[in-house]
N, C-alpha and C positions, 0 to 999 in steps of 0.2 A: 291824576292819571298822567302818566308822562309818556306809555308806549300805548297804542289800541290797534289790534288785532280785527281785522274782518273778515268775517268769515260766510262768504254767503252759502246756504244751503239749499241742497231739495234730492232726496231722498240719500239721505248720508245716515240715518240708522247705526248701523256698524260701523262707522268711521268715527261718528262725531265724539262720542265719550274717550276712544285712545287718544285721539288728538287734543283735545281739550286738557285730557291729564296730561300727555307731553306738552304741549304750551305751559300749563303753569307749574310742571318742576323745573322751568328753564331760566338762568341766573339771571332775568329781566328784571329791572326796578321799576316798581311801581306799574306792570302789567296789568292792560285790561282786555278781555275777549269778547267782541261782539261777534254773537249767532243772528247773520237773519236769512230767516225759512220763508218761503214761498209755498205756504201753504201744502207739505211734503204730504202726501198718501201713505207714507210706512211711519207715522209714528216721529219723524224726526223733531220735527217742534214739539213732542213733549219729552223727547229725551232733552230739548235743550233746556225747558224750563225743569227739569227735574237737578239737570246740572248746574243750572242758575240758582235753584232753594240754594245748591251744597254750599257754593263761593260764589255767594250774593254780593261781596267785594269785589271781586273779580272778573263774574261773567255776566253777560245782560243779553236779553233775546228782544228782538223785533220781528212779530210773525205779520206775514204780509197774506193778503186776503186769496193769493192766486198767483200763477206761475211769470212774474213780471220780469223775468229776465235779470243777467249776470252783469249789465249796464247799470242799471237803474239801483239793484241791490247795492253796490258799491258805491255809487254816489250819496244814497241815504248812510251809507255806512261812514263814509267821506266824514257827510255834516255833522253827522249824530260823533262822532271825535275831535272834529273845529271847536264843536260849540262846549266840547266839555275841553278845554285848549290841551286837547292832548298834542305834546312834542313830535313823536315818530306813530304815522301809522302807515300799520303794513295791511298789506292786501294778497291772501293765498288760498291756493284749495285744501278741502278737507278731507281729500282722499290718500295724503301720505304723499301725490307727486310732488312736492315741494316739502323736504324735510326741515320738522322747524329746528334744527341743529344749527340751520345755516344763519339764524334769527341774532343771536350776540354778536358774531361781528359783522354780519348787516350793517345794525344797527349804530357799532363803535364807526364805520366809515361816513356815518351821516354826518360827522363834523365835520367833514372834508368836500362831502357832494350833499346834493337835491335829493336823487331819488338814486337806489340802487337797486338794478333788475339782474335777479336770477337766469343766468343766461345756459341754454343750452349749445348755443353755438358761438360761444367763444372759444379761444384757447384753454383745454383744460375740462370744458362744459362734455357731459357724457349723459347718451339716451338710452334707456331702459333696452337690454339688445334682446326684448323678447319683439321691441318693435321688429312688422315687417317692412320688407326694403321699399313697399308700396305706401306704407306711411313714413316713413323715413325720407322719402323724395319728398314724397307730397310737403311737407314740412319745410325740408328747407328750402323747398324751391319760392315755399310761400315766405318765405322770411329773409332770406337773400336776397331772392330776384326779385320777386313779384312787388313787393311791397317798397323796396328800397327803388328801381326802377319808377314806381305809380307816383310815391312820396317823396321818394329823396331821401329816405329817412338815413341817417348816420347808423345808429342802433342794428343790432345783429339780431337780437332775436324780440323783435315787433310785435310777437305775441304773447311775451313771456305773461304769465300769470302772476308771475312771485315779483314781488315789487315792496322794498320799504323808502315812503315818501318822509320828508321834514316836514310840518306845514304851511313853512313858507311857502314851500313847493307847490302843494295842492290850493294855498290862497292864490298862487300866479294863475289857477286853471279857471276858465269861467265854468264849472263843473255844473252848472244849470244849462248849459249852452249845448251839453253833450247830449246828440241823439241816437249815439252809436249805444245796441242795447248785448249782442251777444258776444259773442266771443273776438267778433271785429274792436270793442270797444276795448278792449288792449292797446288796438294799434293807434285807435284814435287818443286815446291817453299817452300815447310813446309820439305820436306826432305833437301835440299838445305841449310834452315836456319840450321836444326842441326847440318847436317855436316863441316860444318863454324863458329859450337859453338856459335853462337849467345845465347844472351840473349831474352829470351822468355817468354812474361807471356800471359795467356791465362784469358780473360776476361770476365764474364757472360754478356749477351746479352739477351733481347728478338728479337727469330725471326720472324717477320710479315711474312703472305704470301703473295705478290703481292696484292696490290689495284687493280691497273689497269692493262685489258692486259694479254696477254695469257702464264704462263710457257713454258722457253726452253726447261726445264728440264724433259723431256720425259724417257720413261723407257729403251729404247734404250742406248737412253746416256748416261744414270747410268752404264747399262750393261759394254757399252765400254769404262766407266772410271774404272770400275773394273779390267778386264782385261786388261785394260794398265801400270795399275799399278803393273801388274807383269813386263811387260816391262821394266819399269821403276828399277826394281829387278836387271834383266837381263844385263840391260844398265848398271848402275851403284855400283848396290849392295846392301848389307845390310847396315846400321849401324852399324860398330865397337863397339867402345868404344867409346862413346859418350862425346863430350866435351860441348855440349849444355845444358844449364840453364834453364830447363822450369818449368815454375812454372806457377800457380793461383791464380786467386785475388777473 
């Protein structure tokens, strides 16, 4: 396995099968796709293991007892590719906002950097314009201001979901150490990477809004990724001196 793919789910039904077939018509060597479900109510963990009989080479399911969170899925996702020494793993969602078109030269820039995050706010980076201008604020204020102010962070967009790591990268990360569980656990991985000085380039992106299927991402959630992210302040720190390379393409 030289690329592994993670893919956390909970209730992606209709998404998970087009995506799965677009990930493996895509000119990856030696691609592998990890599904792990949180226990979905619509059926999604047994489309995935239905999809796992097809290409039993290729895709592998971890179905988890209950809904344990987009943190914790990712770090078992993490080990479960260390330990089979995959090269580059990537981490995306399964609802199409993250097109895996962008996946081959991702991945060709990994000889150059750590990790490379799909950015929506770079130069270049473009948001779904059915967004409204109330999530559209909300957004980059969390990602500019808020978070670059709390942390210090270098990185434009702190939340990005789309992200392909080296493993060197993710061996720098103490990834047992992570308590950040939902969607704050982006920034604490984007804080994580500078502090490790990774090399970082940030990559323009379009972000699709979900095809199918209903957003997790309610205003609650935002709320309390905001204020965790002082937590995460608290816990850890600011940013020093920075030894991290982050740059733009």
């Amino acid at each position: 396995m030289k690329t592994c793919i993670v893919l956390p789910t909970y209730n992606e039904a209709q998404n998970l099968a087009p995506m799965i077939q677009a990930l493996l018509a895509l000119p990856l060597a030696d691609a592998h796709i990890l599904v792990i479900d949180d226990n979905s109510p619509d059926d999604t963990g047994e489309i995935a293991d239905t999809l796992r009989d097809q290409n039993p080479a290729r895709v592998s399911v971890i179905h988890r007892a209950g809904k344990f969170g987009l943190g914790t899925a990712y770090v078992t996702g993490f080990h479960w590719a260390l330990e089979r020494d995959a090269e580059f793993i990537i981490q995306m969602d399964t609802d199409f906002s993250h097109s895996p078109d962008y996946l081959p030269q991702f991945i060709q820039r990994l000889n150059m950097y750590d990790v490379i995050v799909g950015s929506r706010y770079v130069r270049g980076g473009k948001l779904d314009p059915r967004w409204s201008g109330w999530r559209y604020l909300l957004s980059w204020w969390a990602n500019s201001v808020w978070v670059r102010a709390i942390l210090g962070l270098q990185v434009r967009d702190a939340t990005a979901g789309f992200k392909c790591w080296n493993r060197r990268a993710l061996e720098k990360i103490p990834l047992d150490n992570i308590i950040s569980n939902g969607y704050v656990f982006q920034v604490e991985m984007a804080y994580l990477a500078e502090k490790n000085g990774l090399r970082i380039l940030e990559s323009p992106i379009y972000f699709e809004d979900r095809r199918i299927g209903k957003s997790k991402m309610s205003v609650p959630i935002k709320l309390e990724a905001a204020w965790r992210v002082l937590e995460i302040r608290l816990r850890l720190g600011a940013l020093g001196n920075k030894s991290a390379r982050v740059e733009s393409a």
